[in-house]
C-alpha positions in Angstrom: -1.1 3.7 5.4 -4.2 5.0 7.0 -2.1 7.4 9.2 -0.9 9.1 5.9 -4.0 9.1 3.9 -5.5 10.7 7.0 -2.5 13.4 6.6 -2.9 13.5 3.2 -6.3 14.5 3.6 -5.2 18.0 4.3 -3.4 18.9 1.6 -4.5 20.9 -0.9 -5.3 18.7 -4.5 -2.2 20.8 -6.0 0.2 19.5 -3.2 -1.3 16.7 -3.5 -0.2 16.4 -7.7 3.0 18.1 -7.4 6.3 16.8 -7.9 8.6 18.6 -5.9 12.1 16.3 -7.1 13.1 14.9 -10.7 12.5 11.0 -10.3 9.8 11.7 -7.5 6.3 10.8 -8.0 3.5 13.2 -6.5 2.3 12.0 -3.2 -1.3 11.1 -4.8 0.4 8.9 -7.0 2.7 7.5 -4.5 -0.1 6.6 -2.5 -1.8 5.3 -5.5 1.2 3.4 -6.9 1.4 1.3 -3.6 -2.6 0.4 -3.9 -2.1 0.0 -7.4 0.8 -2.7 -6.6 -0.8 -4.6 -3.6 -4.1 -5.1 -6.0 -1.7 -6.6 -8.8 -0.2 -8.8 -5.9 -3.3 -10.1 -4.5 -4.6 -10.9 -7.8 -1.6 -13.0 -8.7 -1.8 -14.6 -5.2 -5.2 -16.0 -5.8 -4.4 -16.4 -9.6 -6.9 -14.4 -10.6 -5.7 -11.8 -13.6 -4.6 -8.5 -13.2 -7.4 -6.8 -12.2 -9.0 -3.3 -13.8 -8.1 0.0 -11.4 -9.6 3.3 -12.2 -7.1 5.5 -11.4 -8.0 8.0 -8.5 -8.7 11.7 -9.1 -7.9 12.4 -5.7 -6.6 12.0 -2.0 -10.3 10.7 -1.0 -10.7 8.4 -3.5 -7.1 7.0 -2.8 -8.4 6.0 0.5 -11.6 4.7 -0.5 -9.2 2.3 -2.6 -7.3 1.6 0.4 -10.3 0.7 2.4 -12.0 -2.1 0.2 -8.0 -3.4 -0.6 -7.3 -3.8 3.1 -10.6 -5.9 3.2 -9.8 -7.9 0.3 -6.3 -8.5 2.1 -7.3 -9.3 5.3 -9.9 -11.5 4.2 -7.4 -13.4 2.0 -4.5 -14.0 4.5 -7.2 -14.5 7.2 -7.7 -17.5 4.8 -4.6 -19.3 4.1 -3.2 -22.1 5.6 0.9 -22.3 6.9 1.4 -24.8 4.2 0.4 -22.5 1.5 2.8 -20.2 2.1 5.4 -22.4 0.3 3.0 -22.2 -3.1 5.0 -21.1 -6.1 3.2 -18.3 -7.5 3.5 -18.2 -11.5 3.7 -13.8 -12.0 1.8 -11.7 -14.2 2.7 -9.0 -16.0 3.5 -6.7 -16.1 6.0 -8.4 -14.0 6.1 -12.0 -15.5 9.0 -13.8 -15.3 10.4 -16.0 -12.4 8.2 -17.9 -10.4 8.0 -17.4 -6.1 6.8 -18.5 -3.1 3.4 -16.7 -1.9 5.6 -16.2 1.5 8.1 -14.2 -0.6 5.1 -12.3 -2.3 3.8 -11.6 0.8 7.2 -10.2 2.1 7.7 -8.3 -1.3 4.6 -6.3 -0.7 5.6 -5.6 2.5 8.8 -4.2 2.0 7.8 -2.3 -1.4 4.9 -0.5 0.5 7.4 0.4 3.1 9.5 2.1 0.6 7.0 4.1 -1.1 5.3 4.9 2.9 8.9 6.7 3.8 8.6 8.6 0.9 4.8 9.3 0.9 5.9 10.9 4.9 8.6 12.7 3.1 6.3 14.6 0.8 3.9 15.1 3.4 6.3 16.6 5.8 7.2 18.7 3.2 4.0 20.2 3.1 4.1 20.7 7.0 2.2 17.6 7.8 4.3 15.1 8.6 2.5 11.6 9.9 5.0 11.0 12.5 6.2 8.1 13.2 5.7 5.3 10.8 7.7 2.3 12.4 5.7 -0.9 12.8 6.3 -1.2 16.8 4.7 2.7 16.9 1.6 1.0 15.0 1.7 -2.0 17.5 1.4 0.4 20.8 -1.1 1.9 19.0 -3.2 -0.8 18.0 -2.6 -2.6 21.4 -3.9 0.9 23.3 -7.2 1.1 21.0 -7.8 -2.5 22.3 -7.6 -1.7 25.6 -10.2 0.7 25.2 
């Protein structure tokens, strides 16, 4: 996510609203629509209620969101223990419903940020600034060369 926010970063605030297909959110609410969902998940994960989100006015606030929710996130899962992983999580809306495993919450997030990621790129290479490559081995030789530095 942080290689397209810092993509998104250069687009101008219209790009950055437009909606260039029917059924396609803007790429400021894309990117906001995946913080918007892992805040909602991470509240249900430590059964806390479904927390208030202002939503952003723009690119840079969408990061500054992202920033204090990666903290949040890290800090959580930093926390848990393997055995938890199997706790049945009781949803909130606006998703209610079924009840699942915090594992299969975990996953969920995962894979639903993926999604809206590929087409967050899409809308950016649109604009002629594509991020690249997303896939998660590209992040991992990237994170493992900023260790080595």
């Amino acid at each position: 996510m942080g290689t397209l926010l810092a993509h998104a970063a250069d687009v101008s605030q219209d790009q950055a609203e437009a909606m260039p297909w029917k059924g396609v959110a803007s790429l400021e609410d894309t990117l906001t629509h995946i913080i918007t969902a892992e805040r909602y998940w991470l509240a249900n994960w430590r059964g806390e209620e479904r927390p208030h989100f202002d939503w952003p006015e723009s690119i840079a606030e969408v990061a500054d969101h992202w920033i204090a929710l990666q903290a949040d996130s890290r800090a959580f899962l930093a926390s848990l223990e393997e055995a938890e992983l199997g706790r049945m999580l009781t949803l909130r809306q606006p998703i209610g419903g079924g009840r699942e495993t915090l594992a299969a919450g975990i996953m969920h997030v995962l894979l639903h940020a993926a999604q809206h990621r590929a087409e967050a790129a899409l809308l950016l290479s649109d604009f002629g600034r594509s991020p690249g490559e997303l896939d998660y081995i590209d992040f991992l030789e990237h994170r493992e060369a900023l260790l080595r530095r």
